[in-house]
Every structure is written in C-alpha cells, then in structure tokens.
C-alpha positions in Angstrom: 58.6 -13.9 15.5 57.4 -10.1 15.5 58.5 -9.9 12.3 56.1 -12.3 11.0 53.5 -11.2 13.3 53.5 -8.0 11.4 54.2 -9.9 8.0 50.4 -11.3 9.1 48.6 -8.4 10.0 50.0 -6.8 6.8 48.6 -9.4 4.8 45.1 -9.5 7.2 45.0 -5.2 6.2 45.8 -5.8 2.1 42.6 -8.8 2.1 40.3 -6.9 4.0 41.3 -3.7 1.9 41.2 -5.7 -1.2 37.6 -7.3 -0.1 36.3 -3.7 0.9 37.5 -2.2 -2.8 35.7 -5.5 -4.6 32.5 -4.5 -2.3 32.6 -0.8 -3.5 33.4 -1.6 -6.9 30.1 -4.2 -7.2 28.4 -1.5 -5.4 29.1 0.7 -8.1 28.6 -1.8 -10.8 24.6 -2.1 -9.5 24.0 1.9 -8.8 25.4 2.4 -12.6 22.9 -0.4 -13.5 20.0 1.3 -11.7 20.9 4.5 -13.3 20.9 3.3 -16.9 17.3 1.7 -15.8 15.9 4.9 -14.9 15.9 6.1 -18.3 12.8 3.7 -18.8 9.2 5.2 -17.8 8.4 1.4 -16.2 11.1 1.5 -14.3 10.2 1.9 -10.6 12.3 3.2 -7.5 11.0 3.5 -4.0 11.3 3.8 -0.2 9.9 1.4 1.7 9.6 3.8 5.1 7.8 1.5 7.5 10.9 -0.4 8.2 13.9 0.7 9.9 16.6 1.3 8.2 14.3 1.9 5.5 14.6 -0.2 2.3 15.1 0.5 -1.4 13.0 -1.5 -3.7 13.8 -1.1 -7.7 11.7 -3.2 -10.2 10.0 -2.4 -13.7 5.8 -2.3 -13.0 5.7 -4.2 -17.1 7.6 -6.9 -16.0 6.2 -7.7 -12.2 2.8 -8.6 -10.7 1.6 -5.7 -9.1 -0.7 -7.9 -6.6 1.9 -9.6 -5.4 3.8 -6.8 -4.6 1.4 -4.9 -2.6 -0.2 -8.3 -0.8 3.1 -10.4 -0.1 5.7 -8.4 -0.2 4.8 -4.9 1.2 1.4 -5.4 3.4 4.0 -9.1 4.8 6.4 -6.8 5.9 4.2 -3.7 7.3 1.7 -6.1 9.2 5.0 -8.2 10.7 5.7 -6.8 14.1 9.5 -7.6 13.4 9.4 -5.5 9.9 10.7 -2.3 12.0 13.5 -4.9 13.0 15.0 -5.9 9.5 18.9 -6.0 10.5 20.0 -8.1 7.4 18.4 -8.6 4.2 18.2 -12.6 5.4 15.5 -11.4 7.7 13.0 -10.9 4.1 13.2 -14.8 3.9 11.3 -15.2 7.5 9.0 -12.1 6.9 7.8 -12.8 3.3 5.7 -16.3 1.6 7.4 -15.6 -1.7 9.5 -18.8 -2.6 12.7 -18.2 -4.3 14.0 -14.9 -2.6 17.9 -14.9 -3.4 20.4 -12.9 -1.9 23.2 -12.0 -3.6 25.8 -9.4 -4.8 26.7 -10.4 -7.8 26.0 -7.7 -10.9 24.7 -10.4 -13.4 22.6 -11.7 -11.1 21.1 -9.0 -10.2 20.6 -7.5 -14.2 19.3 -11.0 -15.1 16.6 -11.2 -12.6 15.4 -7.5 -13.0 14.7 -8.2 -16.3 12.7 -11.6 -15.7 10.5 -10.1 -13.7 12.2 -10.0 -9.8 12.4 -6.9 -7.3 15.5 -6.0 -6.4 15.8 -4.5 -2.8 18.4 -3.1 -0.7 19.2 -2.0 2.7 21.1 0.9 2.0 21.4 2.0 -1.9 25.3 2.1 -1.5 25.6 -1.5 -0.6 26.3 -4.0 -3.0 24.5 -7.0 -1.2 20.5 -6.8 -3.1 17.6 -9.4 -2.2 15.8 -10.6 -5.3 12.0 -11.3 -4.7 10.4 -13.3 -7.4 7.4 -10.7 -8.7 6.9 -12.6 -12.3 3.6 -11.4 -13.9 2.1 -13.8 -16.3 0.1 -11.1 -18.1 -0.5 -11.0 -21.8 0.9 -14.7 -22.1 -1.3 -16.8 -25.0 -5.0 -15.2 -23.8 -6.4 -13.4 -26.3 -3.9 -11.8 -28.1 -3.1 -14.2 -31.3 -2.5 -12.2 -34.9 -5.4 -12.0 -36.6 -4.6 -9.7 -39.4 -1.0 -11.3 -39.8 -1.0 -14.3 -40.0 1.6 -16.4 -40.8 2.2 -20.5 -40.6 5.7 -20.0 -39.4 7.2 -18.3 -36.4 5.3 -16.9 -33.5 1.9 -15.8 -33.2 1.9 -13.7 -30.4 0.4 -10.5 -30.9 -0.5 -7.6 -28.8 -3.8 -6.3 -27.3 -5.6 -3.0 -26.1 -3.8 -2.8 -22.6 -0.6 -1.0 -22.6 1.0 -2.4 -19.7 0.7 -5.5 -20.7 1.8 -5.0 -24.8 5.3 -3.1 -23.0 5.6 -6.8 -21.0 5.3 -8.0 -24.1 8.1 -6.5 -25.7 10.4 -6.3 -22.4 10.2 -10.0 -21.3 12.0 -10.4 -25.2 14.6 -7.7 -24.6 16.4 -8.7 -21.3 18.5 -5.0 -22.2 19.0 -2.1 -20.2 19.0 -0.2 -23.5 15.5 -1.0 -23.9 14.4 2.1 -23.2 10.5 2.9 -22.5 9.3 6.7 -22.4 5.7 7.4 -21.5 4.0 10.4 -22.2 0.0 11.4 -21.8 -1.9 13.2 -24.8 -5.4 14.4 -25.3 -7.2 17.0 -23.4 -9.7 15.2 -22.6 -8.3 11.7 -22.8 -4.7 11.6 -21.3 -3.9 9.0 -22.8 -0.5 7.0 -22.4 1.4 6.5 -25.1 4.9 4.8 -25.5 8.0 5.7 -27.2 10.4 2.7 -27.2 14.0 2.4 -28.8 17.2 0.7 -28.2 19.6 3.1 -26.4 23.2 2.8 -28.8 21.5 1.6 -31.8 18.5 4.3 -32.7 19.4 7.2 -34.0 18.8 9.9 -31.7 17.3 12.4 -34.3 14.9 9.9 -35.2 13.9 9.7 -31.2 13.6 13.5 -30.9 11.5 14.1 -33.9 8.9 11.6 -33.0 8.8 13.0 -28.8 8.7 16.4 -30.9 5.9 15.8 -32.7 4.0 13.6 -30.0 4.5 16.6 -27.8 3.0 19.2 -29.4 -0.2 17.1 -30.3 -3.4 19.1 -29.2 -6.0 16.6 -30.0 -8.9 15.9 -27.4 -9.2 11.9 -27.5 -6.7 9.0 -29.0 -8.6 6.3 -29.5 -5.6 4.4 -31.3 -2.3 4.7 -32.4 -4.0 4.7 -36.2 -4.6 8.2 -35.4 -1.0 9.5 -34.1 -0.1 7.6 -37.3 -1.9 10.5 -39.2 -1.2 13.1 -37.3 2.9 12.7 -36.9 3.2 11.5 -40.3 5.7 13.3 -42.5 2.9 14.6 -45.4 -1.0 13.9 -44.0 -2.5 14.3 -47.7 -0.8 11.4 -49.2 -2.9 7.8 -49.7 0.2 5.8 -49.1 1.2 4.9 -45.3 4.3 6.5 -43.8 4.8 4.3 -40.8 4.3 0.5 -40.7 1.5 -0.6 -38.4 2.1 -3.9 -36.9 0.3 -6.2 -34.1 3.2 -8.7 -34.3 5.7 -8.7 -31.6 8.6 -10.3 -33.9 7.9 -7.6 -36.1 8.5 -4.8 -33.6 11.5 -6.6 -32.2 12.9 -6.6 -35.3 12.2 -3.2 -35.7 13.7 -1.9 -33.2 16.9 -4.2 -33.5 16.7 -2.7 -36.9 17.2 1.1 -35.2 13.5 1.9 -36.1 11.6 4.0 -33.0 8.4 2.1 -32.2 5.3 3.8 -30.5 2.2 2.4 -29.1 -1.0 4.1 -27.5 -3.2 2.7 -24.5 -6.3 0.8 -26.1 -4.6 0.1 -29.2 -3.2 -3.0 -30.2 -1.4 -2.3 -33.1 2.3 -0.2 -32.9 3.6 1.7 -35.5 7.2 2.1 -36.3 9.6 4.3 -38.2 11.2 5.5 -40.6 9.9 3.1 -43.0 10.2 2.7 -46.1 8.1 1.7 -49.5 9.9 -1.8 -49.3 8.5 -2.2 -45.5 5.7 -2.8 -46.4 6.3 -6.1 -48.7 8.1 -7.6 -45.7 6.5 -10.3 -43.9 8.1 -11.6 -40.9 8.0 -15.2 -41.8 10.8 -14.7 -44.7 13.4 -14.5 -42.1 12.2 -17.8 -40.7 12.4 -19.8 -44.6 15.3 -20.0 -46.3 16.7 -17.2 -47.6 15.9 -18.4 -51.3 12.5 -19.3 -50.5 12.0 -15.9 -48.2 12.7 -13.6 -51.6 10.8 -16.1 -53.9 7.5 -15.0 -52.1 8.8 -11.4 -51.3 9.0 -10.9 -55.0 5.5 -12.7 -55.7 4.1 -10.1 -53.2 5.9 -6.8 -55.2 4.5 -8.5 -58.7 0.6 -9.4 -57.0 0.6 -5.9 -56.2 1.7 -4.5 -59.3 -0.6 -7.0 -61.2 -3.8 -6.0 -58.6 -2.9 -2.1 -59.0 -2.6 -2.2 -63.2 -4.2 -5.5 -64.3 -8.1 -3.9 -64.8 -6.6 -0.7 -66.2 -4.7 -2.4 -69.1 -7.8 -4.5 -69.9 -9.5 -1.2 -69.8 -6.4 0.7 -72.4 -6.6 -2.9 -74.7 -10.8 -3.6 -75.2 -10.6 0.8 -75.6 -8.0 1.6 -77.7 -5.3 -1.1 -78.4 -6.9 -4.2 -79.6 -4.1 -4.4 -82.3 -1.8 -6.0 -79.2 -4.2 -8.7 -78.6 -2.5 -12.5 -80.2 -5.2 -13.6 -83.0 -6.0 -16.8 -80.8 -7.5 -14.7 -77.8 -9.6 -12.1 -80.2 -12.4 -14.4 -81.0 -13.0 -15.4 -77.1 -12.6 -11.7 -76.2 -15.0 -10.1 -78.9 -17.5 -13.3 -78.2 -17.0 -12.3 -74.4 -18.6 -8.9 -75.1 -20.2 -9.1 -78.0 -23.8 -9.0 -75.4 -22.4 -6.6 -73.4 -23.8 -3.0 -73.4 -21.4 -1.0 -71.6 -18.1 0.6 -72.7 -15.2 -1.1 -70.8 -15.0 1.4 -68.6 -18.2 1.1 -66.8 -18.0 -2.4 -66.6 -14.5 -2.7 -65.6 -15.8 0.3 -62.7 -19.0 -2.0 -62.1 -17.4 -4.9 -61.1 -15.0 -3.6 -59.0 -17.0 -1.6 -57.1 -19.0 -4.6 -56.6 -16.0 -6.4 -55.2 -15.3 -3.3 -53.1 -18.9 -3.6 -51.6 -18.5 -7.1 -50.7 -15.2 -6.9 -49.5 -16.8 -3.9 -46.9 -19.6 -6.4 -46.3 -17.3 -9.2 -45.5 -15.4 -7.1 -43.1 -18.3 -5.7 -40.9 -19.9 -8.9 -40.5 -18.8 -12.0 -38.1 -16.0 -14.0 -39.5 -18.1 -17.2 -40.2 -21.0 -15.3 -42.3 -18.2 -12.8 -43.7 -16.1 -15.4 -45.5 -20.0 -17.0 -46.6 -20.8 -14.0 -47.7 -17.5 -13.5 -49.8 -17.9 -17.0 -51.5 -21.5 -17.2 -52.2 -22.2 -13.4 -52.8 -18.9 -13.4 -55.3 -20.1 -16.8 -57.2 -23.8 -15.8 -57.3 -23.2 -12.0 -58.7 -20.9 -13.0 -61.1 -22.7 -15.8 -62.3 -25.4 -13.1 -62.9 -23.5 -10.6 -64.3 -22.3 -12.7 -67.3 -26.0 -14.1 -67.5 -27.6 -10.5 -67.7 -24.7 -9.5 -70.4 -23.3 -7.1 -67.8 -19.9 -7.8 -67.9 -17.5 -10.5 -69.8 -16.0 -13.6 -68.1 -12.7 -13.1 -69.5 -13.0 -9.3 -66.6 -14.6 -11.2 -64.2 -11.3 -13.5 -63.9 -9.1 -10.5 -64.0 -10.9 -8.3 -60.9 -10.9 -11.5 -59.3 -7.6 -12.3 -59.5 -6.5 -8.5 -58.8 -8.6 -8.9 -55.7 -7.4 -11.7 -54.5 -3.3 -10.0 -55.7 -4.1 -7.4 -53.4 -3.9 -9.0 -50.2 -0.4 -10.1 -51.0 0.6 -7.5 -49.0 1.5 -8.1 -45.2 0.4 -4.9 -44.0 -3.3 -4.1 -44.5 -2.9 -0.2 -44.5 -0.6 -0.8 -48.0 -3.4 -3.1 -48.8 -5.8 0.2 -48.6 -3.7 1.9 -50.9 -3.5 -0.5 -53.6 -7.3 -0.9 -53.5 -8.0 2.7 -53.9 -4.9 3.4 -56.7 -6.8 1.4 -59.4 -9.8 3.6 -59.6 -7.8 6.9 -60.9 -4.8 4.6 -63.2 -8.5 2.9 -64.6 -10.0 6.6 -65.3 -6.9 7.5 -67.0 -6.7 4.7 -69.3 -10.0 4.7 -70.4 -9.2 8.5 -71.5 -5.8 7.9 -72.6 -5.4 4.4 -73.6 -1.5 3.5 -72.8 -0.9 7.0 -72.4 -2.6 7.3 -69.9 -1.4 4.4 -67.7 2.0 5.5 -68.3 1.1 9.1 -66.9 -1.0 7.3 -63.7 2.5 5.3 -63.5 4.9 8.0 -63.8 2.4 10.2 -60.6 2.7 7.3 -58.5 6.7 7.1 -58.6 7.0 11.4 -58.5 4.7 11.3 -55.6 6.6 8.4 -53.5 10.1 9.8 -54.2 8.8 13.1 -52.9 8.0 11.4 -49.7 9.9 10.9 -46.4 9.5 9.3 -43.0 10.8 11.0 -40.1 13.1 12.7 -42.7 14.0 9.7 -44.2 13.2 9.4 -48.4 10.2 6.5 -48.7 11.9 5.1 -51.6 15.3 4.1 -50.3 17.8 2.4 -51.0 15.9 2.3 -54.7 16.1 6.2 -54.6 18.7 7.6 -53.5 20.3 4.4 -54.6 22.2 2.5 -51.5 23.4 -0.9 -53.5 24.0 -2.6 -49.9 21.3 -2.0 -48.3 19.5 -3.7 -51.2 20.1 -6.5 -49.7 17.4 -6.6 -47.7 14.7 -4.7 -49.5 13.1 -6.7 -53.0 15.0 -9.6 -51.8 16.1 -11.4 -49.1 20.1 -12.2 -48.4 21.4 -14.8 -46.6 22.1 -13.9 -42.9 25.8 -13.9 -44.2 25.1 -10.3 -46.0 22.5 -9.1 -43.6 25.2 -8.6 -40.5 25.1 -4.7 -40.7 21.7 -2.5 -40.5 20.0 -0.4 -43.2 22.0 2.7 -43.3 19.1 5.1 -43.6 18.0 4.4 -40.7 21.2 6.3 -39.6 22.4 4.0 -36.7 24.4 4.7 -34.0 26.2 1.0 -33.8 25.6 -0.1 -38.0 27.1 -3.7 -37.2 24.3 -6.2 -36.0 26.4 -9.3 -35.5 29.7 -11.1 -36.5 28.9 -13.5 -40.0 30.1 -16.7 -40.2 33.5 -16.7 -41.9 32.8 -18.3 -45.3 34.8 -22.1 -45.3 37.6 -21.9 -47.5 38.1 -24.6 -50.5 39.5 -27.6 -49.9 42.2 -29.3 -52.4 39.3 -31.5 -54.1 36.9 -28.8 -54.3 39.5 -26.4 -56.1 40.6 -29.4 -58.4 
C-alpha cells in the first residue's frame, strides 16, 4: 500500500513538473515573440502603473484604435476603485466594456490576434497566461483612398493617402508577419518629418536595408513635403531623367514588392511609396498581369514595351523620312504624304516640334484643371486645334495621327514618373534626326541604352537581368511566366531566402496522352 502511495505522489511530482516546464516553455515562446516585435517602430510596450501588480500591455499603435485604448481600456481601469485589486487577468472582463476580451496562453493565439489589431496584456512579463483586448482600428478602410493614377479593372483598388499611420495599417493588416518590420525615422530641420523604412526580416537583403537608412540618415534638408523628394535625393545618380525607384500608391504593388525583397519607404503627408532596387523592366509592370492569365498578362506587358518604344521614336522617324529618306517610303503612301504637305510651310522639323508641344500644353492644361473640364478640355481643345492646324496648312494630317497616337502610346506605362521620361526623350531623338536623318536616331538610340546600363539602384544595374544577362530571372521581366516558373525571387535583388513558394508538381502523362 505504501508502495503505491509513493508510486502516486511520484506520478502527482512528474505532471505537475511536466505542467510547470510546458508553462515556462509557452512563456518563453510569447517573450521570444515580443522580442522579434520590438524590432518594429509601431510596436508598443508599456507599464500600466496604477494597478497593482502592475500590468504589461504590448500592441502595435498602426493596427489598434488609439481612443479606445485610452477611453475603455486604460481610463476603465484607473477610474475603477477595484483596478489596484486586479489578482487575475479574469478580473479585466468585470473592469473593462470591450466585448470579446479572451484569455488565453496559447502562442498562436496570441501572434494571431496581435496582428489583427488586439492588445495583449500581462500580469507579469514572465507568465505565459496573456488577456487579448479587442483594440481593432477601422482606419484607412475604403474612405478616400481609391487609385487614381493606377487604375486597374482587376484586383484591388485600395490605395494609400497622406497620413502615415494609417498607410503603415494599411500594409500591416495584409502582412499578419513578425518579419514585417517597420523603422521610423524623423528628417528635416525644420519639418521632422516621419518617414518609414519597411522590409521583410529573412527575405531583404540586409545591404539593400542599410544603404537606404544610410542615405536617409545623413539627409540635411529643411522640409519633406513628399517621398517624391527623398526619391531624388537617395537616388543612385540625381542628373539622370529616368526614375531610379518605382513610385507606387497601390498597396498590392508594395506587398508585392516587398515579398519580392525590395525595401519600401514612405514619408508622412505623402501617399505615394517608393521601393527599390528597381529596375528598367519595373516600370512596365502593372499589377493587374498577375491577376489575368499568364498569356494574357505578357500579351499587354509587351504592348506596353512596344507603345513606349512607338511614343519615344514614332515622330522622330517621320521627322528622319519627310527630311532625308523619302526613298523608304512604298509608292502607294508618296502621293498622300507629298499632297499632305504640299501647303505646308514649315520644314518637318518645326512642325513635328509645333504639334507636340501643343499636345504637351494641353496635356499640362488638362492636368491642372478639375477632372470633368480637364478631360473637356483634352477632347475639344485636341479636335478643335488640330482641325485648324490642317485648315491653316500648319501641319499634315498624316503627323497629326502619328503625335496623336504617340501621345496616347505614352500612357501605356503603369508608372507615371516613366511616363515623364518618355515624354521628354522625344524632344532631343527628334532634334537629332532632323540633323542626322537615320544617323542620327541611331546615335539618340545608342545614348539612351549607354546611359541606362551605366545606371544602378541601390547598387543594383537598372538594366537587369537584360544586362548583365540573368536568363531566369527573365522570366518575369518582358514577360510574364506562369506561377509554375515564378516560385523563386529575382536574384538581383540579392535575397536572403530566394525560394517564394513550392510549384505545383507538373502531372505526369497518362498512357493515352503518350500514345
């Protein structure tokens, strides 16, 4: 009988020892967690003094409602006589009006909720039993902050605005990750303005992360206004037209930047991020191919790469042909061509540089003025000067098709900086053509491609994987591969982790197929 007795109390002593080692170790689980949170700027720790034993109260400030905090969760518990009382984390339930307070211990609970927007809090920071207080904030959630610049049919269309806080909910209510990692930082003299550094902890490369705090950081400017600015100012090469970082408003776009091991960064009172390194082929990259098809997403990828390179040479070759090489015009199109300009008193030249500055003044007039009188503006001002133009024996109709279509080619482009670029290209490749003929396009050509495979992003060459030539990472640059070839990311990015996910295995052929 004693035997078994202490056969018992053996047994008793090995469960409770077992229980107290599963405590400690879930304990351990949610510090570690905490720790790895910490590394985010948004991520909050305090003491709550008032009560006794004073509680610990973890949360990120982007993901909760800040009024609710400080009105029914901490003024609840400092106005209740009993708050100085609080012997068991059950005791929150009776003190605060907040429905769905959980209390629990278990560590994917816990991460879960501290990502959807809940506060964790705890009696004693080395005890694994945490209450979860449901602080959701609703902000930035379909207000005002639709895509207006980037509009696409399919996918989401929510976009960011001018409040930080509420662009970094944004992005953290998607990425339920403690590798999400936020890092704020003030800059201007006179500003002090917030700006945000966010990567994926395991994924970005950490060079990438410490060239852009390095350049951030040694910023002496008085006042950012928006992140257009730090664009310029951390780019890799400040005199060059073309942009060196992609500058987004979309939120799927960022996400899939940053899954991509990009570093994205965002400034108070802007709405637009910028992320990097980027590359040439960014830029021709709309969001929506990755919801089509794969065949359908490269279709209009390419038709964006040849609108640009038909807005960017189409009026300079008309300029090289009616100047210099009318030989390469078919017999059929002569007549209508000389008959097109046989009134008109200008060399090519000027009229090709006429009408596309008038385009360029009505595209600026459109822009400034209110969307409703803007697009007016565009249709009737375009119709009634051109009309004219032909009348008065100012320019051809056959030109007036091609800066038309070049103008309208131009805003193939998903990015509107890019769209800059193209629009301001044409003018030198026209000059040089109507010097040059041929010659001279070929020389405007042969600039453009020396001075982008001179240039770099964060260290990273802008014409990758093209030059230097990576053949797989072509597989997501002029086109578009099935998600079957897409499962690593681009290795000039330099990744830390290169794999993105597993790809389907590829069904193997039955008897009848093989026959």
């Amino acid at each position: 009988m004693h035997k078994n007795q202490q056969i018992t109390k053996n047994t008793n002593k090995k469960e409770e020892w077992m229980a107290c080692a599963m405590l400690n170790t879930k304990a351990e689980d949610i510090e570690q967690l905490l720790l790895l949170a910490q590394r985010s700027s948004d991520f909050i720790s305090s003491t709550i003094a008032f009560t006794e034993p004073p509680l610990t109260i973890h949360y990120y400030k982007t993901l909760i409602d800040e009024h609710l905090l400080q009105e029914q969760l901490l003024r609840a518990i400092e106005n209740n006589a009993a708050g100085a009382e609080i012997q068991h984390l059950n005791d929150l339930k009776q003190l605060i009006t907040i429905e769905g307070i959980q209390i629990t211990d278990q560590i994917a609970d816990i991460q879960s909720k501290l990502y959807q927007g809940y506060a964790v809090i705890q009696k004693n920071e080395h005890d694994a039993l945490c209450a979860l207080v449901p602080l959701i904030s609703k902000a930035g959630l379909r207000k005002s902050n639709d895509t207006d610049n980037e509009f696409s049919v399919v996918g989401p269309k929510v976009g960011f605005v001018e409040d930080l806080d509420i662009n970094l909910h944004l992005i953290r209510s998607q990425f339920a990750l403690p590798n999400l990692i936020i890092k704020t930082i003030s800059i201007g003299s006179l500003s002090n303005s917030r700006v945000a550094i966010i990567y994926i902890d395991g994924i970005t490369s950490k060079e990438n992360v410490a060239i852009i705090e390095q350049r951030l950081s040694s910023i002496d400017f008085e006042v950012v206004f928006d992140t257009a600015q730090l664009d310029q100012i951390i780019s890799d090469n400040s005199l060059s037209p073309f942009p060196l970082f992609v500058s987004t408003e979309r939120r799927d776009r960022v996400i899939y930047s940053l899954i991509s091991g990009q570093v994205a960064v965002i400034s108070d009172g802007s709405p637009y991020f910028i992320t990097g390194p980027s590359t040439l082929y960014d830029f021709f990259i709309s969001p929506e191919d990755y919801y089509l098809p794969w065949i359908l997403g490269s279709f209009f990828r390419i038709i964006r790469i040849l609108g640009v390179a038909f807005s960017l040479f189409a009026s300079a070759l008309y300029t090289a042909i009616t100047t210099f090489h009318y030989e390469v015009i078919p017999k059929d199109l002569l007549q209508p061509l000389i008959f097109s300009r046989q009134n008109v008193p200008f060399s090519p030249v000027l009229e090709v540089l006429f009408l596309e500055i008038t385009i360029e003044f009505l595209r600026e007039a459109g822009a400034r003025l209110p969307t409703k009188i803007g697009q007016t503006l565009g249709i009737v001002g375009g119709i009634i000067v051109g009309q004219a133009a032909v009348e008065a024996a100012l320019t051809s109709n056959i030109l007036i098709i091609i800066v038309s279509l070049s103008a309208l080619a131009s805003f193939a482009t998903p990015i509107y900086k890019m769209s800059n670029t193209i629009r301001f290209l044409r003018f030198p490749v026209i000059i040089m053509a109507s010097f040059w003929g041929a010659i001279g396009m070929i020389f405007g050509i042969c600039f453009i491609l020396i001075h982008i495979t001179r240039l770099t992003s964060l260290g990273s060459p802008y014409t990758v994987p093209l030059y230097p030539l990576r053949p797989k990472d072509l597989r997501d640059s002029f086109i578009r591969s099935s998600y079957q070839f897409t499962n690593k990311r681009q290795s000039y990015l330099k990744p830390e982790t290169i794999l993105r996910y597993m790809p389907k295995p590829r069904k193997k052929k039955t008897d009848w197929e093989q026959e």
